[in-house]
SENU-88149 format. One line per 2 residues: number of its first residue (from 1); their letters; for each residue x negated, y negated, z negated of N, C-alpha, C, O. Coordinates in steps of 0.001 Angstrom, whole numbers, plus 500000, padded with zeros to 6 digits. Layout:
BEGIN
NUM> a> X Y Z X Y Z X Y Z X Y Z | ...
***
This chain:
BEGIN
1> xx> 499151 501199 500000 500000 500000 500000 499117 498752 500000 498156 498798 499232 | 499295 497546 500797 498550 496195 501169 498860 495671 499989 499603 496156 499136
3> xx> 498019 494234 499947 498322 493913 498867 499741 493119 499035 500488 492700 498151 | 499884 493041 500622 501078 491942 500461 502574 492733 500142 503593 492191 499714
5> xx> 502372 494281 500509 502883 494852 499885 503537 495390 498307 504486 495921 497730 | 502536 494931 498207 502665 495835 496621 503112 494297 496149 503871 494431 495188
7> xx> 502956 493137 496413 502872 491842 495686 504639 491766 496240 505336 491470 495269 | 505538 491972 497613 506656 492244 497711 507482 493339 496784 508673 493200 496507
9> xx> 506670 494442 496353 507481 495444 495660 507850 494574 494047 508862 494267 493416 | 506170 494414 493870 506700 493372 492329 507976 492592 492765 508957 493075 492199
11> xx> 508331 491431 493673 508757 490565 493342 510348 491032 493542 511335 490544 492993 | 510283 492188 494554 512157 492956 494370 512726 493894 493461 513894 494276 493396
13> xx> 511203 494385 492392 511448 494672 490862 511969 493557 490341 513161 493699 490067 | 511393 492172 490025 511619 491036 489468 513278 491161 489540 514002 491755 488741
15> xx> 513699 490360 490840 514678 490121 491477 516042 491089 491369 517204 490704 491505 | 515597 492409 491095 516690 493673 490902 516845 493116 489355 517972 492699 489088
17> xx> 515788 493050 488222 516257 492480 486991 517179 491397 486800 518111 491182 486025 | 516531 490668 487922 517208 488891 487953 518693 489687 488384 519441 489952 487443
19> xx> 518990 489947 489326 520329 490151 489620 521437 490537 488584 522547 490008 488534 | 520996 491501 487791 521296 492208 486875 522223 491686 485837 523325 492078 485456
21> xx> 521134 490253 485334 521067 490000 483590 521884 488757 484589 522966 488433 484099 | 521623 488221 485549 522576 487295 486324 524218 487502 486225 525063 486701 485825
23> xx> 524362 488709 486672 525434 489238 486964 526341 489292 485973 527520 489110 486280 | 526011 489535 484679 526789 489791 483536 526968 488591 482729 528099 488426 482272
25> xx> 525741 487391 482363 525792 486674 481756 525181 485539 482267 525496 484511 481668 | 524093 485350 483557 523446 484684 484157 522334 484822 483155 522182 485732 482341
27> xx> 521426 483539 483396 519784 483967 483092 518716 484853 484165 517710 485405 483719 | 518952 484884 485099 518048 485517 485588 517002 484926 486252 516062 485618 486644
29> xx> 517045 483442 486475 516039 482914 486243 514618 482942 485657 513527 482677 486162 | 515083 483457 484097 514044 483486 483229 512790 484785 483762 511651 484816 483294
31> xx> 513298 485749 484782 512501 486592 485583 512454 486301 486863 511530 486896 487418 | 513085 485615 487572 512793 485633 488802 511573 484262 489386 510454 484372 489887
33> xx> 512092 483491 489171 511300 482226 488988 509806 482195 488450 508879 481897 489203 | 509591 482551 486968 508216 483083 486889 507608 483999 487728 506489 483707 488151
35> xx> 508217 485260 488125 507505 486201 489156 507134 485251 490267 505924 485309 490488 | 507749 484430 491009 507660 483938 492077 506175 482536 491701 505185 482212 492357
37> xx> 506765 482028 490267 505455 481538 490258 503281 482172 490089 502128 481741 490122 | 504183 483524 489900 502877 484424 489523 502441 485099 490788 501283 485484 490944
39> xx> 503379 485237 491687 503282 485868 492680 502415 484304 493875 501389 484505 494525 | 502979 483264 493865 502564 482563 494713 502248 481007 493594 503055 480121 493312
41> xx> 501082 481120 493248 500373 480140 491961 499983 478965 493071 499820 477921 492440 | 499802 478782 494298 499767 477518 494752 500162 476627 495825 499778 475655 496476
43> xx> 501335 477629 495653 502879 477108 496786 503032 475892 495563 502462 475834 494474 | 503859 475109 496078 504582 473913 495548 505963 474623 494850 506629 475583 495238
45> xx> 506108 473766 493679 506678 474091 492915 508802 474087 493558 509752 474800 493236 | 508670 472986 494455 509978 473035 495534 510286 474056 496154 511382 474613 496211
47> xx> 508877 474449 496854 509520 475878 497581 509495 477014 497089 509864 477974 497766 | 509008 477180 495662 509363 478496 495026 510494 478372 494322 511055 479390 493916
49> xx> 511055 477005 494042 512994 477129 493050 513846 477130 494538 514950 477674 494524 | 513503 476711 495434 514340 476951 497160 514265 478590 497225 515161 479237 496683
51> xx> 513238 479216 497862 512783 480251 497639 513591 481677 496418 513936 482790 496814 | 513699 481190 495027 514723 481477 494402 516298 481626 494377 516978 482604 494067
53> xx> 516738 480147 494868 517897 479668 494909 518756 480697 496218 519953 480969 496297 | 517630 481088 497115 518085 481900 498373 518387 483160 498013 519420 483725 498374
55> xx> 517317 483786 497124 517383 485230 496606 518715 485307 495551 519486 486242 495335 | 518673 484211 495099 519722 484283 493143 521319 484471 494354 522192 485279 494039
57> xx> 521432 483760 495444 522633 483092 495933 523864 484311 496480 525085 484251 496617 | 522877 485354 496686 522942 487057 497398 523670 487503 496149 524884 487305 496194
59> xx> 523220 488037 495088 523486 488459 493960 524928 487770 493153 525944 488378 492813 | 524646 486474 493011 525866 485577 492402 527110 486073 493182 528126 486578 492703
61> xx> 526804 485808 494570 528386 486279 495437 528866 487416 495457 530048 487691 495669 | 527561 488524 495132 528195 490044 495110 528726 490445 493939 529343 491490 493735
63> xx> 528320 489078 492722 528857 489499 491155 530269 489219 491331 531225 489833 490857 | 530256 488136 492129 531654 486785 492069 532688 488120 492864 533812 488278 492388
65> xx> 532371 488776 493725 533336 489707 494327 533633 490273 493720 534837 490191 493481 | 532812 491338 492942 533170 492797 492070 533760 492206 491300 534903 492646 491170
67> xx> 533426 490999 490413 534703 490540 489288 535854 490692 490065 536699 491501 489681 | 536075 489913 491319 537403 489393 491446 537981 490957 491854 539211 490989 491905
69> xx> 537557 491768 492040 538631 492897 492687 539113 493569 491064 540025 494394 491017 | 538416 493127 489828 539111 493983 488517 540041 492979 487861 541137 493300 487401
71> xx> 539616 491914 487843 539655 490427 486877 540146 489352 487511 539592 488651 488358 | 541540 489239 486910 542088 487710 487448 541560 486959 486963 541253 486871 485774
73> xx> 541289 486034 488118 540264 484796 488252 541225 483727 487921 542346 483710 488431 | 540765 482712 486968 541655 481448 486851 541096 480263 487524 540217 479473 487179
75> xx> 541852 480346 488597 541623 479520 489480 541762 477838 489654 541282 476964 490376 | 542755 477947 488495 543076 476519 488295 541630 476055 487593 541643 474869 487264
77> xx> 540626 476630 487358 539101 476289 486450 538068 476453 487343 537183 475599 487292 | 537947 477471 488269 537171 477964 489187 536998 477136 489881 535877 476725 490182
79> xx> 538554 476481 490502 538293 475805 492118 537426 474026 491788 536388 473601 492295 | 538136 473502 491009 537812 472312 490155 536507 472539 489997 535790 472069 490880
81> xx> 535921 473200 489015 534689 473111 488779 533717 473322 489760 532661 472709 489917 | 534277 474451 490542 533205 474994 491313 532902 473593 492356 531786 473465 492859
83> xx> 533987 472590 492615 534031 471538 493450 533233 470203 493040 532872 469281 493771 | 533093 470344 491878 532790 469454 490566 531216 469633 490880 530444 468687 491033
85> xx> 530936 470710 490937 529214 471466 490618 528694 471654 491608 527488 471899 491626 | 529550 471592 492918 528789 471258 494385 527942 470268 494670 526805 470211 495137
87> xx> 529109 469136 494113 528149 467545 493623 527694 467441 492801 526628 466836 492910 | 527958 467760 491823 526894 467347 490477 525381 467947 490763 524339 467397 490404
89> xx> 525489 469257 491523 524088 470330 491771 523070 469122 493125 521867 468897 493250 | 523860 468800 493618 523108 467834 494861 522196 466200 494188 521164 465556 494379
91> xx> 523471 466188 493311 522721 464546 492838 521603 464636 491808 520806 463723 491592 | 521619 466562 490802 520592 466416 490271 519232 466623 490733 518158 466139 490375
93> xx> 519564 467492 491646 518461 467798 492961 517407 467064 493062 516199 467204 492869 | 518505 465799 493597 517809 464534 494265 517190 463558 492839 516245 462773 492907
95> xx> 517970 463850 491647 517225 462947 490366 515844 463221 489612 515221 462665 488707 | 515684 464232 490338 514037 465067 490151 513200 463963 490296 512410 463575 489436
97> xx> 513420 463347 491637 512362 462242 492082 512126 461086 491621 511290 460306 492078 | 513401 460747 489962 513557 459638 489580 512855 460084 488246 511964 459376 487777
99> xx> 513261 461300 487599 513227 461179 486541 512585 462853 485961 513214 463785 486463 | 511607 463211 485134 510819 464573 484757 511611 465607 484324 512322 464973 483545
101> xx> 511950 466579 484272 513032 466995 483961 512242 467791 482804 512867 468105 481791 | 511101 468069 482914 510640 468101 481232 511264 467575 479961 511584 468163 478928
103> xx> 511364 466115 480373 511729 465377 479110 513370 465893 478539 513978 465504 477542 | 513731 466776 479453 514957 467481 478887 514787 468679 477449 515435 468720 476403
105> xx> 513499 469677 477999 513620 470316 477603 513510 470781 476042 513656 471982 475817 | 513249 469855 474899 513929 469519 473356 514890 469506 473574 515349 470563 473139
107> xx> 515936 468723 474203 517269 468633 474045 518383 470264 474437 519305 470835 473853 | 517585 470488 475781 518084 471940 475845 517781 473266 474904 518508 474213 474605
109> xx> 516795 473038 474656 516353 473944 473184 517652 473961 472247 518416 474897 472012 | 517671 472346 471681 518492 472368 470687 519792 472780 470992 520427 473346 470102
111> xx> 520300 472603 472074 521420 472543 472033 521705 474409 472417 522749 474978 472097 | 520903 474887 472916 520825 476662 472673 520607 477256 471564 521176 478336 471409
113> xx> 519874 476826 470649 520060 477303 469398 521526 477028 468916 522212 477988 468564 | 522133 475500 468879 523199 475709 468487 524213 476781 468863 524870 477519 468129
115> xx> 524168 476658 470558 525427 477393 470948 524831 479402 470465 525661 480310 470411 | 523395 479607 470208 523625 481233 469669 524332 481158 468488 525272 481929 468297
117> xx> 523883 480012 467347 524679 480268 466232 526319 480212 466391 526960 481173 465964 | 526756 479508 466776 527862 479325 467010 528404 480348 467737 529597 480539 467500
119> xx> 527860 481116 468607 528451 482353 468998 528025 483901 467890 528727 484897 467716 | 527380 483756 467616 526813 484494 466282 527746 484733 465257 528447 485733 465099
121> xx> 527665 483428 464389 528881 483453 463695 529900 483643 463690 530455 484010 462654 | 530771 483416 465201 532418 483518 465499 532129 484821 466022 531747 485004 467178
123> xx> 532336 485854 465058 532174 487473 465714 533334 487592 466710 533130 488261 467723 | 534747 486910 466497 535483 487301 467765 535434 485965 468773 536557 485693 469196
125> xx> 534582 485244 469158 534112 484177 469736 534354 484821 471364 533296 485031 471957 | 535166 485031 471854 535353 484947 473594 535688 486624 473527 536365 487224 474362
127> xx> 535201 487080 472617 536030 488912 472789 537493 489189 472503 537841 490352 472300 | 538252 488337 472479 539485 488577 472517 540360 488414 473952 539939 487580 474753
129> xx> 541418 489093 474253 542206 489360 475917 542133 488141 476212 541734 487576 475193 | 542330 487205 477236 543061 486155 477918 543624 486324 479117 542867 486143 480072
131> xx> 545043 486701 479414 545114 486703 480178 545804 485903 480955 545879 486148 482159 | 546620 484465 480224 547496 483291 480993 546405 482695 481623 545267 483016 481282
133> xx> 546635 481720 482658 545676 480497 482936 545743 479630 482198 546820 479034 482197 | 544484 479066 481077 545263 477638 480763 545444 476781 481565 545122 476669 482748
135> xx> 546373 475705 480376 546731 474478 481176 546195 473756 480928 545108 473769 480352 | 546908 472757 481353 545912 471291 481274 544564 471598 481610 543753 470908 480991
137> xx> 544003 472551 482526 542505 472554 482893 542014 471895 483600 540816 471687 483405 | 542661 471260 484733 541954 470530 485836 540532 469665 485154 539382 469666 485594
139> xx> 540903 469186 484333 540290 467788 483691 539039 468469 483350 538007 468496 484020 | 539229 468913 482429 538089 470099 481819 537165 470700 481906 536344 471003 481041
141> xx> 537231 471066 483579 536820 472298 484758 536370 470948 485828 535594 471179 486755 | 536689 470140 485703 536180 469239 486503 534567 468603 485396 533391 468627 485759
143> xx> 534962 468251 484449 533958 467793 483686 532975 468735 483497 531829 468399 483797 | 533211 470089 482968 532132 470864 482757 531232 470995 484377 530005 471064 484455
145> xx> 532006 471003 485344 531220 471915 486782 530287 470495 487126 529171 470470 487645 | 531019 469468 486718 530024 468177 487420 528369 468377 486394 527211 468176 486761
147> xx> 528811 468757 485293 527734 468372 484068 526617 469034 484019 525431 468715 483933 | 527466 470470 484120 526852 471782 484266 526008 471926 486092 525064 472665 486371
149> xx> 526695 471029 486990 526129 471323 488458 524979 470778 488382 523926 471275 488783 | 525207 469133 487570 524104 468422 488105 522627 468976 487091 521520 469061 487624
151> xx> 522797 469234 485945 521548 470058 484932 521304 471367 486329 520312 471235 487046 | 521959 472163 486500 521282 473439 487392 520975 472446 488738 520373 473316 489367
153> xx> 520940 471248 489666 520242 470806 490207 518758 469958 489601 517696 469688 490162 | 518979 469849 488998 517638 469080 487672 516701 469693 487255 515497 469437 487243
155> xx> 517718 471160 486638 516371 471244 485493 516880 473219 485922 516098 473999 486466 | 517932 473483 485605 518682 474770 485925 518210 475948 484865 518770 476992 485198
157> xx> 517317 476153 483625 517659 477395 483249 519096 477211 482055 519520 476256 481404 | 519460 478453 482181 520642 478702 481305 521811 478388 481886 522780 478648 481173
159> xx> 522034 477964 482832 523094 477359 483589 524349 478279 483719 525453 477736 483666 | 524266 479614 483882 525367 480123 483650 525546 480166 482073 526697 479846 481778
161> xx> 524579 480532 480719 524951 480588 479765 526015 479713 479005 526836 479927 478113 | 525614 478582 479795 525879 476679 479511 527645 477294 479856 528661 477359 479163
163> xx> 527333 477638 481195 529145 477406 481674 529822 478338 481136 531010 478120 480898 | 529153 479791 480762 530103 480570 479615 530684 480228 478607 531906 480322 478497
165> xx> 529567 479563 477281 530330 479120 476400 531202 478113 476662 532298 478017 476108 | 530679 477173 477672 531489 476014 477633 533474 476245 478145 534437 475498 477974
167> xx> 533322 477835 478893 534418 478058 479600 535318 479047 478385 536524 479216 478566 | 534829 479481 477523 534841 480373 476123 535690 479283 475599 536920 479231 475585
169> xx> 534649 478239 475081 534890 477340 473828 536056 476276 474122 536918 476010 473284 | 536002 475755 475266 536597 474656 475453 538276 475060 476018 539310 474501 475652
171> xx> 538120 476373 477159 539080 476745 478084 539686 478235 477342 540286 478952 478143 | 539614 478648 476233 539531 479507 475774 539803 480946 476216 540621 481779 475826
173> xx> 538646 480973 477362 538619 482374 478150 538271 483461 477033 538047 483227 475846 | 538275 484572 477608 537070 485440 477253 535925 485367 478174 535760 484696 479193
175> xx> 535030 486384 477457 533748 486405 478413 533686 486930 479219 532670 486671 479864 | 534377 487741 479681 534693 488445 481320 535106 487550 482003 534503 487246 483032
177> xx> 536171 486935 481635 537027 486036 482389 535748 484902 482951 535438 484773 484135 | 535003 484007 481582 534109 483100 481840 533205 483275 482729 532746 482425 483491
179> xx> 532761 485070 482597 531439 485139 483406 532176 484834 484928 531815 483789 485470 | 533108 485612 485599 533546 485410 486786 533803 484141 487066 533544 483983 488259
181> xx> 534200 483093 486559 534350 481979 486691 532735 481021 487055 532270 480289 487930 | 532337 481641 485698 530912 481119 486205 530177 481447 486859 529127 480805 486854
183> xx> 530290 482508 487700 529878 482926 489065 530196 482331 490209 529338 482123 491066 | 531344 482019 490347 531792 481242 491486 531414 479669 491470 531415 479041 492529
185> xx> 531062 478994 490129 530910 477558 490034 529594 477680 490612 529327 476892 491519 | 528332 478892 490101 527095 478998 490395 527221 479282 491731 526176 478773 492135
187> xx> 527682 479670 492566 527393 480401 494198 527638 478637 494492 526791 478171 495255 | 528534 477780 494049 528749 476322 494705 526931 475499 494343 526090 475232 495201
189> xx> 526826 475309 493025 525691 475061 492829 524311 476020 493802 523514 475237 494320 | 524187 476615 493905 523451 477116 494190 523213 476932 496076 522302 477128 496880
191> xx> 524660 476437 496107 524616 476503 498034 524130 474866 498310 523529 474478 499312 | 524561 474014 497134 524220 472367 497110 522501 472858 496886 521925 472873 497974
193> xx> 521676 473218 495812 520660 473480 495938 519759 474218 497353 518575 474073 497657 | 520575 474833 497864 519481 475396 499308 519918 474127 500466 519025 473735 501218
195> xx> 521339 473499 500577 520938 472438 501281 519968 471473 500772 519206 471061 501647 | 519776 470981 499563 518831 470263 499558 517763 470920 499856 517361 470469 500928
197> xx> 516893 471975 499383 515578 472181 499452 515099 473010 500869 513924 473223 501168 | 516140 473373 501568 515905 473938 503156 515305 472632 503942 514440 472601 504817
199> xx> 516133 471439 503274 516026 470194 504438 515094 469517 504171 514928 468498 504841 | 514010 469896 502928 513092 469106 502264 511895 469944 502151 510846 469307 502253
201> xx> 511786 471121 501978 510506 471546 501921 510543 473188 502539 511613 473769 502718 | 509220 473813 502825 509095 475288 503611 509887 475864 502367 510440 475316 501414
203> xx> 509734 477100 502726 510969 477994 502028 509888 479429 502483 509155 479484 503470 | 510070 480421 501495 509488 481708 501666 509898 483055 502052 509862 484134 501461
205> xx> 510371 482625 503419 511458 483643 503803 511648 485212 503294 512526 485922 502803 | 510310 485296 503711 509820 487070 503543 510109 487016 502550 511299 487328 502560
207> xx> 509709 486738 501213 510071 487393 500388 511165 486470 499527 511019 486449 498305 | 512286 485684 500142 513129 485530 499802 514259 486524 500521 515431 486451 500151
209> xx> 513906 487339 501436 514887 488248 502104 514709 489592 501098 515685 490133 500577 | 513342 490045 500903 513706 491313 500028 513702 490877 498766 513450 491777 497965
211> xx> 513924 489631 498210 514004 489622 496905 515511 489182 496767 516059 489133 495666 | 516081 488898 497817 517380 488822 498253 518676 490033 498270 519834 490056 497851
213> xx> 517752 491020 499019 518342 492497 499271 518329 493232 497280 519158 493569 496435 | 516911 493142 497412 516649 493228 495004 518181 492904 494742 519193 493602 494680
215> xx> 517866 491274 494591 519167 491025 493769 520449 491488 493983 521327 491574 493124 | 520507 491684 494751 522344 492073 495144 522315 493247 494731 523438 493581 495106
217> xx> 521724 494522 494039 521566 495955 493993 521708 495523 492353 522696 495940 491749 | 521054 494973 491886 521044 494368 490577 522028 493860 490021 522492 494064 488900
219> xx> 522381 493108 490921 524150 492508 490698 524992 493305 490806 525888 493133 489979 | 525193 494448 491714 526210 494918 491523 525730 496412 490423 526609 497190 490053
221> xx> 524654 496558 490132 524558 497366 488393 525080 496723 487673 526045 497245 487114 | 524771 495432 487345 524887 494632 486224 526542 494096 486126 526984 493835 485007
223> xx> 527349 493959 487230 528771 493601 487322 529673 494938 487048 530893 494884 486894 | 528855 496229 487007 529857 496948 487072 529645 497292 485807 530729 497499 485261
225> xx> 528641 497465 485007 528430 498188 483597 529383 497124 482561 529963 497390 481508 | 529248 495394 483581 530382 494185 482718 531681 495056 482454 532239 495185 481364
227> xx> 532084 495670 483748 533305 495383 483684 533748 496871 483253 534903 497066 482875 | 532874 497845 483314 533161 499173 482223 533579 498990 481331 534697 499368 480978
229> xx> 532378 498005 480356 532284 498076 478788 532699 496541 478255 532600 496109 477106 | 533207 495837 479478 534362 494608 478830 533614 493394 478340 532432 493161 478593
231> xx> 534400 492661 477629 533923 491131 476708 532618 491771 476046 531446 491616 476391 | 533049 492397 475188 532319 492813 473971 530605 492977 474878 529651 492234 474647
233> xx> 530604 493808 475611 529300 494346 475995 528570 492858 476613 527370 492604 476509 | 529573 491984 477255 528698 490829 477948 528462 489635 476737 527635 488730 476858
235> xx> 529153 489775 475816 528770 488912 474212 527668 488921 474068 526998 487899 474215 | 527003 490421 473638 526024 491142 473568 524925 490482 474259 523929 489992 473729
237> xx> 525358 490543 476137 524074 490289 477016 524181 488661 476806 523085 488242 477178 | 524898 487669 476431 524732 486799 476112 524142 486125 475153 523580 485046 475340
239> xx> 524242 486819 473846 523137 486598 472569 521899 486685 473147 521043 485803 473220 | 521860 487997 473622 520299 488510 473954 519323 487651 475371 518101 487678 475511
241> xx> 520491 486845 476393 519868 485815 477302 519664 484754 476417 518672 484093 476109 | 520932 484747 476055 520507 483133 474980 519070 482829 474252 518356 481846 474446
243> xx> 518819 483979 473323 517807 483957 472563 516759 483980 473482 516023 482996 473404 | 516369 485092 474620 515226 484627 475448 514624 483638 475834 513429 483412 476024
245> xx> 515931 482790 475989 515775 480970 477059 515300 480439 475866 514273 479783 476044 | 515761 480500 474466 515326 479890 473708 514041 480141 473184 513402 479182 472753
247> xx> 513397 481658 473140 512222 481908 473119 511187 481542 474080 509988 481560 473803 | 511808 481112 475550 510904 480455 476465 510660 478679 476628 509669 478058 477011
249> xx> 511826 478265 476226 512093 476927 476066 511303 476674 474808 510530 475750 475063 | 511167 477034 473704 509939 477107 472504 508687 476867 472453 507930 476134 471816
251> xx> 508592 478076 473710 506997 478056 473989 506419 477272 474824 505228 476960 474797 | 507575 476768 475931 507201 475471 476523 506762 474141 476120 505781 473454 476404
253> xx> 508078 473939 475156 507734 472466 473932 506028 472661 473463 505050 471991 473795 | 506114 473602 472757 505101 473652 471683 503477 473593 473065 502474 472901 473241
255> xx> 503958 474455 473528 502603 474722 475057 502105 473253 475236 501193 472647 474673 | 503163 472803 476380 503653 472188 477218 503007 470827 476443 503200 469703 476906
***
């Protein structure tokens, strides 16, 4: 095996994980993105989150399907937000060039520690049925997808975690319900992110195609074991992303 080989096999190992931990709770970032920076240490830092954004985009849509064929989708939250986070994902894109998106990352720390405790503590915190649509969502689903779009154009880790609880806490889904929801807001974000960075910088095809083909195999493991073992099991993969981002966001501050 070449090396450019074996350096492709790593990165559709990566990418099969990313799909995975994506699929159920999002986070897969926290593996795919580093591989890609380990794999290619002096590409520009644009065309390896483009590069990403192509591979993650495969996976998100094959999660966003398998939900919808078990799990009514509340659409009155989905469509709003996901419309909300098209734009919000484009303008943060473009606020990169104004502003470090480092200087976020204390604030995102903190505010992940809060939301594990807070899901920690409320043992039935999003594991209970939902099955009406709420109401009064438009407003809601509009605010979170703009807030939530424009941070995953900016800065982007945790971005599905962000829109779980926020779709949990505020819209009072469960976490099945949330994750599918927040799949579809992410496939919008994520399509505002490859127009920007297709039209702005090279892109790594090759191995955004098999790290592309990875993720979607990953996604659909990771969407189906969701929807076996329910709320409860994606709670679970949510503590356990949560705490990671926060164990990486840590080591950044303190590094960094």
């Amino acid at each position: 095996m070449s090396d450019s080989e074996t350096l492709l096999f790593f990165l559709g190992l990566a990418a099969f994980l990313a799909g995975f931990v994506d699929a159920v709770v999002g986070g897969g970032g926290l593996v795919q993105i580093p591989a890609l920076f380990t794999a290619f240490p002096a590409s520009l830092p644009a065309t390896l989150f483009g590069t990403n954004k192509l591979a993650s985009i495969v996976g998100t849509s094959s999660a966003a399907i398998q939900y919808a064929r078990r799990v009514a989708i509340p659409w009155r939250v989905a469509l709003p937000a996901a419309a909300s986070a098209l734009a919000g994902a484009w303008f943060g894109a473009r606020a990169v060039a104004y502003l470090s998106p480092t200087a976020l990352k204390p604030v995102i720390l903190l505010l992940l520690i809060l939301v594990a405790i807070y899901t920690f503590i409320r043992k039935d915190f999003g594991t209970a049925n939902a099955t009406a649509e709420p109401l009064h969502a438009t407003a809601p689903a509009l605010l979170i997808g703009a807030s939530v779009g424009f941070y995953d154009g900016f800065f982007g880790p945790g971005t599905g975690s962000f829109l779980i609880f926020l779709f949990v806490r505020f819209l009072a889904m469960d976490f099945l319900r949330a994750s599918v929801t927040a799949k579809i807001v992410n496939v919008a974000t994520n399509l505002a992110a490859i127009a920007f960075f297709t039209s702005h910088v090279a892109i790594l095809w090759q191995a955004a195609g098999v790290m592309a083909c990875s993720n979607l195999v990953g996604a659909l493991v990771g969407s189906r074991l969701a929807l076996r073992h329910g709320a409860g099991f994606v709670r679970k993969m949510f503590l356990g992303v949560v705490t990671a981002l926060i164990g990486k966001m840590l080591f950044d501050v303190i590094v960094g």
